[in-house]
C-alpha positions as CSV (number, residue, x, y, z in Angstrom):
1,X,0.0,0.0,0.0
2,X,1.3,3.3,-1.2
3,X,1.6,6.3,1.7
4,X,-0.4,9.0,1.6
5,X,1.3,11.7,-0.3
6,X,3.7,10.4,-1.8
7,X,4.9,8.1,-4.6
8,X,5.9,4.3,-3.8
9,X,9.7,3.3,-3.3
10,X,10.4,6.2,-1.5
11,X,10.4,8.4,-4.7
12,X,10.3,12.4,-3.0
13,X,13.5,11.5,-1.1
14,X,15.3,10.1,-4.9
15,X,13.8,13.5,-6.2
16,X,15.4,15.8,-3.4
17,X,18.7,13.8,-4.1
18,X,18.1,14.9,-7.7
19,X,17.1,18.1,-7.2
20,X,20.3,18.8,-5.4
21,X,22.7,17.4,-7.5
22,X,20.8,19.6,-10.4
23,X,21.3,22.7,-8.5
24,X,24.9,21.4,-7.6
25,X,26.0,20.8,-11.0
26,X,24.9,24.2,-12.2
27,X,26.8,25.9,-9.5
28,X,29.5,24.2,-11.2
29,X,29.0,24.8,-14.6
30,X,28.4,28.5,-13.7
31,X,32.0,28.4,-12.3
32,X,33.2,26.9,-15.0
33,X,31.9,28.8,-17.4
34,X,33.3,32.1,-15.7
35,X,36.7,30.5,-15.9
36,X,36.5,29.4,-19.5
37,X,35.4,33.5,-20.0
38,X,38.7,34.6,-19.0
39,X,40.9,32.1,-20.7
40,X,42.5,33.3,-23.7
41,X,43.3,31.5,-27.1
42,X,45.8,32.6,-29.4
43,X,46.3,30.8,-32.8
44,X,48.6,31.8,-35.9
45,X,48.2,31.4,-39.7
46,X,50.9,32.3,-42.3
47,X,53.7,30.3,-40.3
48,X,53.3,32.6,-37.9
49,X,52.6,35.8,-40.0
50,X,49.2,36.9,-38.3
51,X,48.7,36.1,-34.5
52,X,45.3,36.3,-32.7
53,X,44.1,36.0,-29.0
54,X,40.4,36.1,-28.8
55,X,38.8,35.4,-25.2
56,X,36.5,32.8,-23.6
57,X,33.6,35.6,-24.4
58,X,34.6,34.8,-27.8
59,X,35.9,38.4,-28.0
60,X,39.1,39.4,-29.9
61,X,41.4,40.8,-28.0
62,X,45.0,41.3,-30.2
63,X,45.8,40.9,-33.7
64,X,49.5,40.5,-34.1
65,X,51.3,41.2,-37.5
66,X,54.5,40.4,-38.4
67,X,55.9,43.4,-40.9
68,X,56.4,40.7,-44.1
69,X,52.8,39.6,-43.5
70,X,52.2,43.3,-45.0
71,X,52.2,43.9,-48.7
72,X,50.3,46.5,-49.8
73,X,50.2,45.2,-53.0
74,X,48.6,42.0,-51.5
75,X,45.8,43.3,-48.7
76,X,43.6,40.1,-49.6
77,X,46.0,37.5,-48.5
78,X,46.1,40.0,-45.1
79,X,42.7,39.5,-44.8
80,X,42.5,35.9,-45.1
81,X,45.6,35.4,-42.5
82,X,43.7,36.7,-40.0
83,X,40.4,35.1,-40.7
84,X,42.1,32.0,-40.5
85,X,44.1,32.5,-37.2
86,X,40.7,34.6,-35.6
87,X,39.1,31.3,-37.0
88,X,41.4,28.7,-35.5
89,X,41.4,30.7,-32.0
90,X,37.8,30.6,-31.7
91,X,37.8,26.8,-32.7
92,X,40.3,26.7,-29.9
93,X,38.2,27.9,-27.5
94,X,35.3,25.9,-28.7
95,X,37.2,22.8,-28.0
96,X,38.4,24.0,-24.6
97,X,34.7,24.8,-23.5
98,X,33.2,21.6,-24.8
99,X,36.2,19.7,-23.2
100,X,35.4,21.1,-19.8
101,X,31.7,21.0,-20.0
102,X,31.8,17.3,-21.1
103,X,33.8,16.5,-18.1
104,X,31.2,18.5,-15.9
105,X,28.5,16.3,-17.2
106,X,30.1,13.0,-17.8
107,X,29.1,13.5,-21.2
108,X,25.4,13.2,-21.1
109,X,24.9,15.5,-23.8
110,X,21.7,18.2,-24.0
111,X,19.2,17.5,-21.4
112,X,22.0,15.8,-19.4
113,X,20.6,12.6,-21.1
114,X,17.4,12.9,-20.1
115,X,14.9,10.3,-22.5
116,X,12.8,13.9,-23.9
């Protein structure tokens, strides 16, 4: 016979526990995530040529040129130098955040592999 109130097997008390590891693991990925914010990523294209640092607020935050990377005769390949390395940075950063997120969760995925 069920008690009053309440579900058989003792489910409120598995729901607290549940609860509280939910609210648990966002107070971690809250922290994480404001560490991952003030990471930075640098990555380089033209063997070096064109440096970028963006941040973990996918922000850029330098563009470094080395003076052969500039040919005024040649602004395009400029251009693409440091779309690649902005590119590559952020990609960076992706990686690092998933990384860290997937560890958080134990790789659940979405919902934290909830079945809907």
């Amino acid at each position: 016979m069920a008690k009053r109130g309440g579900f058989p097997g003792g489910m409120p008390g598995n729901m607290t526990n549940l609860m509280k590891q939910a609210q648990r693991m966002q107070r971690q990925m809250e922290e994480k995530t404001k560490e991952l914010e003030e990471k930075e990523y640098t990555a380089a294209a033209g063997g070096g040529a064109v440096t970028v640092t963006v941040s973990g607020k996918k922000e850029i935050l330098s563009v470094k040129l080395s003076p052969e990377a500039v040919d005024p005769d040649d602004v395009e390949m400029l251009e693409d130098l440091i779309v690649a390395a902005a590119n590559e940075a952020l990609h960076k950063m992706e990686e690092d955040s998933a990384s860290v997120m997937a560890e958080l969760t134990g790789g659940l995925g979405g919902l934290g592999g909830l079945p809907f």
